[in-house]
DRENDREN-284718 format. One line per field, with one value per residue: residue in three letters; x, y, z of N, C-alpha, C in turn; residue number from 1. Coordinates in Angstrom, 2 decimals, always signed. Layout:
BEGIN
aa [ALA	...]
n_u [X	...]
n_v [Y	...]
n_w [Z	...]
ca_u [X	...]
ca_v [Y	...]
ca_w [Z	...]
c_u [X	...]
c_v [Y	...]
c_w [Z	...]
i [NUM	...]
//
This chain:
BEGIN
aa [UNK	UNK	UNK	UNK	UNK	UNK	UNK	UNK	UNK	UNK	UNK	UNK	UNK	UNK	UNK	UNK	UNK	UNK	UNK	UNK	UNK	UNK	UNK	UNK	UNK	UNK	UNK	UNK	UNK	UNK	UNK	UNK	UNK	UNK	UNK	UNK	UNK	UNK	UNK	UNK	UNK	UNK	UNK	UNK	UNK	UNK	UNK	UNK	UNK	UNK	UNK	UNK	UNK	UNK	UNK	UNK	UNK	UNK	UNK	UNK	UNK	UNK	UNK	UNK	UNK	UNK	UNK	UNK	UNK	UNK	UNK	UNK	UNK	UNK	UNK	UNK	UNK	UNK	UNK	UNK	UNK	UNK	UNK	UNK	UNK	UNK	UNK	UNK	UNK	UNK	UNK	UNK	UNK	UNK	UNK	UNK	UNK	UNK	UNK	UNK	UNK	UNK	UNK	UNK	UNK	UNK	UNK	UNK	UNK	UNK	UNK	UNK	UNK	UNK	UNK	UNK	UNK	UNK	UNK	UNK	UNK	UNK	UNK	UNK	UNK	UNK	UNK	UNK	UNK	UNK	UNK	UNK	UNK	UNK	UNK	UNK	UNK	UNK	UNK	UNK	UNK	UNK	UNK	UNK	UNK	UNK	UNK	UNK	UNK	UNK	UNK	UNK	UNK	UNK	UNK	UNK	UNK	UNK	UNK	UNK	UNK	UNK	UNK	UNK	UNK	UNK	UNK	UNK	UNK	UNK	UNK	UNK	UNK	UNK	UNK	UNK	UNK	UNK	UNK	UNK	UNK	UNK	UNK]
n_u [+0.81	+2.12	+3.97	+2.49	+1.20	+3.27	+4.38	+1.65	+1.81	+4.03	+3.49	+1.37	+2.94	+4.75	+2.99	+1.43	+3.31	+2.84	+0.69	+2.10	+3.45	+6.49	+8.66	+10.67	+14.15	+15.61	+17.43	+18.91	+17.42	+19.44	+22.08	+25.11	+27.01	+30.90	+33.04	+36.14	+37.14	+38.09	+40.49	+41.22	+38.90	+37.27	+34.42	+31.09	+27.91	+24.48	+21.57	+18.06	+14.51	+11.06	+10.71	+9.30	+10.10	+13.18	+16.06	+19.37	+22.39	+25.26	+28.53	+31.84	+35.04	+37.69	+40.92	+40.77	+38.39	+35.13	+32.16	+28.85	+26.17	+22.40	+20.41	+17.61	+15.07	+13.24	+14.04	+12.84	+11.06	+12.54	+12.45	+14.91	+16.27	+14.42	+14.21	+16.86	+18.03	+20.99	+22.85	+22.13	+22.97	+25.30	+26.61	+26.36	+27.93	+30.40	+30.58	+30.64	+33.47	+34.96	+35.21	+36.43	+35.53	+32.98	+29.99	+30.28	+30.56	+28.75	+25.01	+22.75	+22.77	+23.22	+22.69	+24.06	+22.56	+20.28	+19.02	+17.29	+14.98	+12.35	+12.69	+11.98	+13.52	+15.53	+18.34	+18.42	+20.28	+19.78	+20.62	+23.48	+26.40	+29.25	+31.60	+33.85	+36.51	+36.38	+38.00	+40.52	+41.36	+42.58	+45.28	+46.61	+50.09	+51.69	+53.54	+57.20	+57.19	+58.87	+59.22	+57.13	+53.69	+54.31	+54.12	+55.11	+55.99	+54.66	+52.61	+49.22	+45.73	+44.16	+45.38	+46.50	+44.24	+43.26	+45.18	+45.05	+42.38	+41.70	+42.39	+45.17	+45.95	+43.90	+44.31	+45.18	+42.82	+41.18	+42.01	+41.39	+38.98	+37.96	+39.22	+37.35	+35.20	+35.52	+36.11]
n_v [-1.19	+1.09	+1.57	+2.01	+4.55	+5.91	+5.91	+6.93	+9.32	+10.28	+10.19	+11.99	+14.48	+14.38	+15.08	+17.45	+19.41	+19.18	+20.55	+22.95	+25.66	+25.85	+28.56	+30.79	+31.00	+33.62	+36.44	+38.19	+41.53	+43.60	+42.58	+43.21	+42.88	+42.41	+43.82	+43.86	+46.32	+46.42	+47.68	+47.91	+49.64	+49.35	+48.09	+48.20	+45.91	+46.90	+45.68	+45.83	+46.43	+44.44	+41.65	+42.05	+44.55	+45.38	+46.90	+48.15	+49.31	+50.77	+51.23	+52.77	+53.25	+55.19	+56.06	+58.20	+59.43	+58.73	+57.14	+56.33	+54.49	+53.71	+50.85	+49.56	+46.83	+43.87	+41.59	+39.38	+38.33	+36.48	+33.09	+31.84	+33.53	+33.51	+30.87	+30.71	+33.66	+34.43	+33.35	+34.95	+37.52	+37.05	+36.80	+39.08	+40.63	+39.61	+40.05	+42.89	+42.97	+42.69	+44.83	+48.71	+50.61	+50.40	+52.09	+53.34	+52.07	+50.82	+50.36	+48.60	+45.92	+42.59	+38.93	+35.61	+33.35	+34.86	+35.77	+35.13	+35.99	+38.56	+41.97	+43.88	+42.42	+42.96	+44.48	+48.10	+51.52	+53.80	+55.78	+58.33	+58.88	+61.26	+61.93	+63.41	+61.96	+62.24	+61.23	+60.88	+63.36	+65.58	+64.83	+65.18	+66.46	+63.81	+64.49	+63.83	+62.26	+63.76	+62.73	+59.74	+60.23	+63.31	+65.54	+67.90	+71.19	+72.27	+71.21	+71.10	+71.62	+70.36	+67.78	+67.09	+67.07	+64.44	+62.38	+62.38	+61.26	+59.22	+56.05	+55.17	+54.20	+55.63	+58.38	+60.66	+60.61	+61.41	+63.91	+65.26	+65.25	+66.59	+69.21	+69.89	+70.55	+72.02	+74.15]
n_w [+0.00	+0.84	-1.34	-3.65	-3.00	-3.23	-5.48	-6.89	-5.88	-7.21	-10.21	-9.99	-9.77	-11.93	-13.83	-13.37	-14.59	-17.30	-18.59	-18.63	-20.42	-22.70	-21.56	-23.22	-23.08	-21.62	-21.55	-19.23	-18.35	-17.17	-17.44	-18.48	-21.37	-22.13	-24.16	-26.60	-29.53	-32.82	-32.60	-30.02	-28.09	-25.25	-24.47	-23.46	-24.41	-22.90	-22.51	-22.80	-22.43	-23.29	-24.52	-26.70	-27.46	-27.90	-26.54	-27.31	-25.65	-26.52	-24.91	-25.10	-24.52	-25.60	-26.28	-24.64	-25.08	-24.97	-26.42	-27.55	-28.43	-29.54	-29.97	-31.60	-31.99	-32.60	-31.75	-30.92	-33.16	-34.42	-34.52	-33.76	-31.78	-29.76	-29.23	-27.97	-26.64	-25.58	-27.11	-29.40	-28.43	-27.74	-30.58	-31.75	-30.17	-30.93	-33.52	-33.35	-32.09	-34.59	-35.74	-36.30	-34.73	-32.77	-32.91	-35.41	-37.93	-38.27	-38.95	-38.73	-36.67	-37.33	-36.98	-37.74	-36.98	-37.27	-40.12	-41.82	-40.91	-41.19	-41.66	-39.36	-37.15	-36.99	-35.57	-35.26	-35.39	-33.63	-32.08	-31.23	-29.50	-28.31	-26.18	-23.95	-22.29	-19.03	-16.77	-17.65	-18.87	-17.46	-15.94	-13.29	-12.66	-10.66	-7.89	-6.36	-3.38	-0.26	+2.31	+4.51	+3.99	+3.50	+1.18	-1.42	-1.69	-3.52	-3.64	-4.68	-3.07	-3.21	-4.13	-1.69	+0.32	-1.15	-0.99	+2.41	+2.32	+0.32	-1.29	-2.56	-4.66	-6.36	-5.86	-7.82	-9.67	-7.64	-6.73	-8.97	-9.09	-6.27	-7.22	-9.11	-7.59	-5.50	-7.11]
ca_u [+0.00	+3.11	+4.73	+1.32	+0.96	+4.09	+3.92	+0.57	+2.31	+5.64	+3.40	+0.87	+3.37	+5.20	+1.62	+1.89	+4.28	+2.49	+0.02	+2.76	+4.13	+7.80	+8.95	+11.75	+15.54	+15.87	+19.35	+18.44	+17.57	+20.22	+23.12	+26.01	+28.38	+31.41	+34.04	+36.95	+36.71	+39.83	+41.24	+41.09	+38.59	+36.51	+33.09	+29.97	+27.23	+23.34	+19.88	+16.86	+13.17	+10.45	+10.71	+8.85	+11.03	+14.72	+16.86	+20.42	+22.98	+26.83	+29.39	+33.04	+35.93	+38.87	+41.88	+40.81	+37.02	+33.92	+31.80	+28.07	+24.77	+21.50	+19.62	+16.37	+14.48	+12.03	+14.65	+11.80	+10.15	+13.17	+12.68	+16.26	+16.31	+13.01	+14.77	+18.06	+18.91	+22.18	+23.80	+21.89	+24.15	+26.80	+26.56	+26.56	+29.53	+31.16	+30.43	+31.54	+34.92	+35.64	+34.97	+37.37	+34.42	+31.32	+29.36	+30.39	+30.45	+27.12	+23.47	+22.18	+23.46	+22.77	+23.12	+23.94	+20.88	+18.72	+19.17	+15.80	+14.15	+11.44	+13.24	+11.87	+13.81	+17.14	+18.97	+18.67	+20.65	+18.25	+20.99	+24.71	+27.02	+31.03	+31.71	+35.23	+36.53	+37.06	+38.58	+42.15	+41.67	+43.34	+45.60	+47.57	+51.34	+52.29	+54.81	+57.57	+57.47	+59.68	+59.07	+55.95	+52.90	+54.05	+54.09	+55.99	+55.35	+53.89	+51.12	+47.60	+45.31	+43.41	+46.02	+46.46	+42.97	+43.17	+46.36	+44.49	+41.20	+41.35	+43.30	+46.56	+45.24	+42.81	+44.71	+45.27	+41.16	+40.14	+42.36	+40.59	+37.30	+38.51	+39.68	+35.56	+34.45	+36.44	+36.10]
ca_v [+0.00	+2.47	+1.86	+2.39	+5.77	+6.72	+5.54	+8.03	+10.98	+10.39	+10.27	+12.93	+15.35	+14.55	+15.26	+18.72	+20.24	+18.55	+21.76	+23.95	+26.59	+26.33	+29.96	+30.82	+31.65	+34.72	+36.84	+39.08	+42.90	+44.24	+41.75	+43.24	+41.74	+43.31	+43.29	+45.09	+46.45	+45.96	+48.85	+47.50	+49.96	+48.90	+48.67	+47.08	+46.25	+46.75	+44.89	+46.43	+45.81	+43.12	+40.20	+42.96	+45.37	+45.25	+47.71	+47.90	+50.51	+50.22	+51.83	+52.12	+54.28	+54.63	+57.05	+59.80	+60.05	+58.07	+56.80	+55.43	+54.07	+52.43	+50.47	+49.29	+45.97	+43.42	+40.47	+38.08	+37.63	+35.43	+31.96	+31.30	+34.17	+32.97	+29.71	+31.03	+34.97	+34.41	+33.22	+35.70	+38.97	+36.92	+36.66	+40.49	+41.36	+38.45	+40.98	+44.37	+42.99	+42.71	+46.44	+49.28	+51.30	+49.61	+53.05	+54.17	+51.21	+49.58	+51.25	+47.56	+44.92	+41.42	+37.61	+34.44	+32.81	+35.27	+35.82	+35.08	+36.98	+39.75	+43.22	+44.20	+41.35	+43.81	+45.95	+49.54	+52.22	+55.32	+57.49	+57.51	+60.34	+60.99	+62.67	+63.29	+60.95	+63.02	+60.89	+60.87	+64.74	+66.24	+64.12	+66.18	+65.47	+63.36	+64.58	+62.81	+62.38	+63.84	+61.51	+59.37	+60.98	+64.44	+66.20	+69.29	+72.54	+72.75	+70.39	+71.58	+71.40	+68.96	+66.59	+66.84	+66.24	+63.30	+61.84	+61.74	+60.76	+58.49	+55.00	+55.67	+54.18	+56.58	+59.67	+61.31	+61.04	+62.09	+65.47	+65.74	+65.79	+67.91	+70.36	+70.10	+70.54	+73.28	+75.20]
ca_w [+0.00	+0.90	-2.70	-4.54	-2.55	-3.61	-6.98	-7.17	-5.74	-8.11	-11.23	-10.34	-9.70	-13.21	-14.93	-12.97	-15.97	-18.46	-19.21	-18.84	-22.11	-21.83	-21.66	-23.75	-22.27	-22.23	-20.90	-17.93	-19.27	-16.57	-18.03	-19.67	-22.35	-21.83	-25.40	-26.88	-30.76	-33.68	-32.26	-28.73	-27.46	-24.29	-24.50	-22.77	-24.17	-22.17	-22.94	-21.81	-23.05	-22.99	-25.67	-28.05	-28.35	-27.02	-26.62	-26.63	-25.49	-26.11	-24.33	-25.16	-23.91	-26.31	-26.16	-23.69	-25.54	-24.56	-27.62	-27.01	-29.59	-29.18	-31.21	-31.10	-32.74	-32.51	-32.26	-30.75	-34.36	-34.90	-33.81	-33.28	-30.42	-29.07	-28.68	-27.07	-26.98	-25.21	-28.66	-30.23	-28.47	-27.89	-31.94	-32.05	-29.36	-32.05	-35.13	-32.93	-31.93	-35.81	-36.19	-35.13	-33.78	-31.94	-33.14	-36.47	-38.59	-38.15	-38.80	-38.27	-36.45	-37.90	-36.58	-38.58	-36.58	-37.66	-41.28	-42.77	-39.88	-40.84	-41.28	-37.86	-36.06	-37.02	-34.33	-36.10	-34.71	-32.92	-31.26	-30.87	-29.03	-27.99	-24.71	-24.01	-20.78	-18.00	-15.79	-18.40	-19.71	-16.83	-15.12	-12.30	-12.43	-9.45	-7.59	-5.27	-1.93	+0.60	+3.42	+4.64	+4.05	+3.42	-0.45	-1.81	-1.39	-4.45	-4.01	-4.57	-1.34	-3.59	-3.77	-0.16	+0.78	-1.78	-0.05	+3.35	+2.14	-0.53	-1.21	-3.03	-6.27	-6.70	-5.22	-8.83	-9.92	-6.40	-6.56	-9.67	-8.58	-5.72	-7.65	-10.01	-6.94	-5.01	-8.11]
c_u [+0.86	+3.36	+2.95	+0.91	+1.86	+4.53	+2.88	+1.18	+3.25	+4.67	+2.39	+1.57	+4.21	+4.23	+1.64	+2.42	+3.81	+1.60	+0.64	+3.51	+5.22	+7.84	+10.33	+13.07	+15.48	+17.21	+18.24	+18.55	+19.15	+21.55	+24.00	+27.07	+29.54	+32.55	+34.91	+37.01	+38.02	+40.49	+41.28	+40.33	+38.05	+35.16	+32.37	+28.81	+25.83	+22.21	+19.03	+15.80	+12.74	+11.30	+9.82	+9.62	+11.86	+15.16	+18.39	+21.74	+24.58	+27.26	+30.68	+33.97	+37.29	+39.86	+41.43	+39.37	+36.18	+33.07	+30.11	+27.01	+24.21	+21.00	+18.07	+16.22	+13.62	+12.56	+13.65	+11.09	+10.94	+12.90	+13.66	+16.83	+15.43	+13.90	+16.17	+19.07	+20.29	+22.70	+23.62	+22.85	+25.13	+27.18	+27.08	+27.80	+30.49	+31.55	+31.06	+32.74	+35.47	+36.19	+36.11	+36.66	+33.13	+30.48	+29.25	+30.24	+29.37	+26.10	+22.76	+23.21	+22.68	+23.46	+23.24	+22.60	+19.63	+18.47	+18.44	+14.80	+13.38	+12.83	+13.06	+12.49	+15.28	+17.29	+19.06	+18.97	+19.96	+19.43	+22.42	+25.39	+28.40	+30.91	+33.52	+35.48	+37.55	+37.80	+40.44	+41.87	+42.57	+44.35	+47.04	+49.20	+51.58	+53.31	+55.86	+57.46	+58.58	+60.19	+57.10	+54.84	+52.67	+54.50	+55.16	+55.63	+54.68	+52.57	+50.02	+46.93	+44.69	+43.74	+46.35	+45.70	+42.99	+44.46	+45.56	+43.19	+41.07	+42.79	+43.96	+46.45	+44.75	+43.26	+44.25	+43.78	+40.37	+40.55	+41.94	+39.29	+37.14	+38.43	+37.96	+35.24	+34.37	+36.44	+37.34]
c_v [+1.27	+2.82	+2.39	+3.93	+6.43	+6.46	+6.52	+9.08	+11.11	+10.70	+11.38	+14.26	+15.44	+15.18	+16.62	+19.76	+19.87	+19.76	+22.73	+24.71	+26.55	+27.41	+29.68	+31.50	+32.57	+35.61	+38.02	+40.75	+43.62	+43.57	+42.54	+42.43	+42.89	+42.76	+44.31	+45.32	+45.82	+46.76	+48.97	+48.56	+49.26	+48.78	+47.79	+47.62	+46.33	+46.19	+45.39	+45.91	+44.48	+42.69	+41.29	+44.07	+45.91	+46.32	+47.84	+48.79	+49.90	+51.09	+51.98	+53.82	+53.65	+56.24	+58.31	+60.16	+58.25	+58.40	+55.76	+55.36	+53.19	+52.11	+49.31	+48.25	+45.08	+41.77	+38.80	+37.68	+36.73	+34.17	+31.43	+32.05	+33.90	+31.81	+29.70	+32.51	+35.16	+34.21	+34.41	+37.03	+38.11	+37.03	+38.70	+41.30	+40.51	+39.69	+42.21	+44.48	+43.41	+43.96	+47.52	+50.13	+50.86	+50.66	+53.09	+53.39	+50.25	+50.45	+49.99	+46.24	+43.61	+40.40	+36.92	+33.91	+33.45	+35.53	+35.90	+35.10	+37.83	+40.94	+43.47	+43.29	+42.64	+44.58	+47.15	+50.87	+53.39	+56.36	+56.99	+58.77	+60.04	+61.83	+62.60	+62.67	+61.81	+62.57	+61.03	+62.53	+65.19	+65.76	+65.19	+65.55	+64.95	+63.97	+64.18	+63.39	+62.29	+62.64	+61.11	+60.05	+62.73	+64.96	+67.54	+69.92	+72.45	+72.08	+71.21	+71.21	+70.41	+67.29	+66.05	+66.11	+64.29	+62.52	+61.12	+60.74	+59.32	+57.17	+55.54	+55.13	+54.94	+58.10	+60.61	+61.63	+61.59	+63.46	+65.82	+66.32	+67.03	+68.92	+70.96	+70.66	+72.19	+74.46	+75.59]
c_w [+0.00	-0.60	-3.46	-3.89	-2.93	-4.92	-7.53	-6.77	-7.33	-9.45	-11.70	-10.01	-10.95	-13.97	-14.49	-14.34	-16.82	-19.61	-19.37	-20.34	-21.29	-22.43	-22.33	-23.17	-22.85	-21.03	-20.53	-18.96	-18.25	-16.60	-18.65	-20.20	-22.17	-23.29	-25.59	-29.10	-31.50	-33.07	-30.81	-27.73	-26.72	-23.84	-23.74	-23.51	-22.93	-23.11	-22.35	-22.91	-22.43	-24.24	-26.79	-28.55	-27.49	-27.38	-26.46	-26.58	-25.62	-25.96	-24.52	-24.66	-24.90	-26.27	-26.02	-23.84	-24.88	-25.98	-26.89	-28.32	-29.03	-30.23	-30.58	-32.14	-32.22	-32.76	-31.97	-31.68	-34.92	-33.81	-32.83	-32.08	-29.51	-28.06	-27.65	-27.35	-26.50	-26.21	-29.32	-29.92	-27.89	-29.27	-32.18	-31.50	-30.55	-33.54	-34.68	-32.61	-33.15	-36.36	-35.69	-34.68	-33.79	-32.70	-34.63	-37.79	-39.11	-38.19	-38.04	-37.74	-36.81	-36.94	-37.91	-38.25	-36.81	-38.75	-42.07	-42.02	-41.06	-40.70	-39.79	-36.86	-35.88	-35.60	-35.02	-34.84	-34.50	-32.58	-31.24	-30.76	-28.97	-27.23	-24.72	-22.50	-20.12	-17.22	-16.58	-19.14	-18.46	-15.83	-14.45	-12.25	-11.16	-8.85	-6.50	-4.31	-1.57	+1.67	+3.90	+5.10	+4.14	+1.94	-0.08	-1.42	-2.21	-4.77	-4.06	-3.09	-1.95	-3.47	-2.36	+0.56	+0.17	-1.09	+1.41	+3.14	+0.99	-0.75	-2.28	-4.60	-7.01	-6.26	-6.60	-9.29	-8.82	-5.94	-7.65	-9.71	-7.51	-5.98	-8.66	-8.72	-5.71	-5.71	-8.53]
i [1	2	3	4	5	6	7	8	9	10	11	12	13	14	15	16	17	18	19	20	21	22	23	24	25	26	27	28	29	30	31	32	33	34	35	36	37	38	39	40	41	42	43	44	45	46	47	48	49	50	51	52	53	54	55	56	57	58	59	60	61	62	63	64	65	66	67	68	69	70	71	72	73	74	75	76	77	78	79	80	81	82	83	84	85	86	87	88	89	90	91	92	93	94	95	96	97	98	99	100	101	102	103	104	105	106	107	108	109	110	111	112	113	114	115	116	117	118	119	120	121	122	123	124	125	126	127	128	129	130	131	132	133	134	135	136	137	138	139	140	141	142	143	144	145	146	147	148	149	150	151	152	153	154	155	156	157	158	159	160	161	162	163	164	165	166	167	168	169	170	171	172	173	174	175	176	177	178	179	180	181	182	183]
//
């Protein structure tokens, strides 16, 4: 009588999933891919959107400037993303390495897996800017130390503050800000 009770649990809890729609994998919207271009800039991209219409922002930082574009599409009318969008932008960071700018080179980004998609499955580019990267425009010359924990005369009070306050990695960007900030 035990085994036949547990024989009925075991097989009505398999039947359980039986009505179920499997949902399709899909890569987290707050995920980034992180790649570098031909020209070894540094970029990441972002995913945002439902499954109707994705969005996706890239980021890259290359000699002293900051470089960004989104693009927008409707990659869920392809099957082959339905079935597994992780290939699908790993497929695309695959195509932006090749490039020597993530931005400037591409209006649309394409997959192999999606190929005989629907126009609207495409990534089409909406917006794309260049900022210049503040953290490498002004970099304060270092200068040596006397003895432990005390600077030149000629230090700035910024660098000072940044000395006490901040880990020794970061001294140089935190007498930067300092100094934004101090006016």
């Amino acid at each position: 009588m035990k085994s036949f009770a547990l024989l009925f649990l075991v097989v009505i809890s398999g039947l359980g999933g039986l009505g179920q729609k499997l949902k399709p994998k899909k890569r987290s919207n707050d995920e980034e891919i992180k790649f570098r271009t031909k020209t070894k800039d540094v970029c990441t991209m972002s995913i945002s959107g439902d499954n109707e219409e994705m969005k996706l922002r890239i980021g890259c930082k290359s000699r002293g400037m900051s470089y960004w574009c989104e693009f927008t599409g409707k990659p869920s009318v392809c099957r082959a993303f339905r079935n597994n969008p992780k290939i699908y932008w790993n497929q695309i960071a695959a195509e932006l390495r090749k490039i020597p700018h993530a931005c400037e080179s591409t209006e649309v980004l394409k997959t192999t897996m999606c190929q005989k998609a629907p126009p609207e499955a495409l990534m089409k580019q909406v917006a794309a800017g260049v900022e210049p990267d503040l953290a490498n425009q002004k970099k304060p010359v270092q200068k040596p130390m006397r003895g432990a924990g005390q600077g030149s005369e000629n230090e700035t009070e910024a660098m000072k503050l940044a000395r006490e306050h901040c880990w020794e990695s970061l001294h140089e960007f935190c007498s930067y800000i300092i100094g934004i900030i101090r006016g």
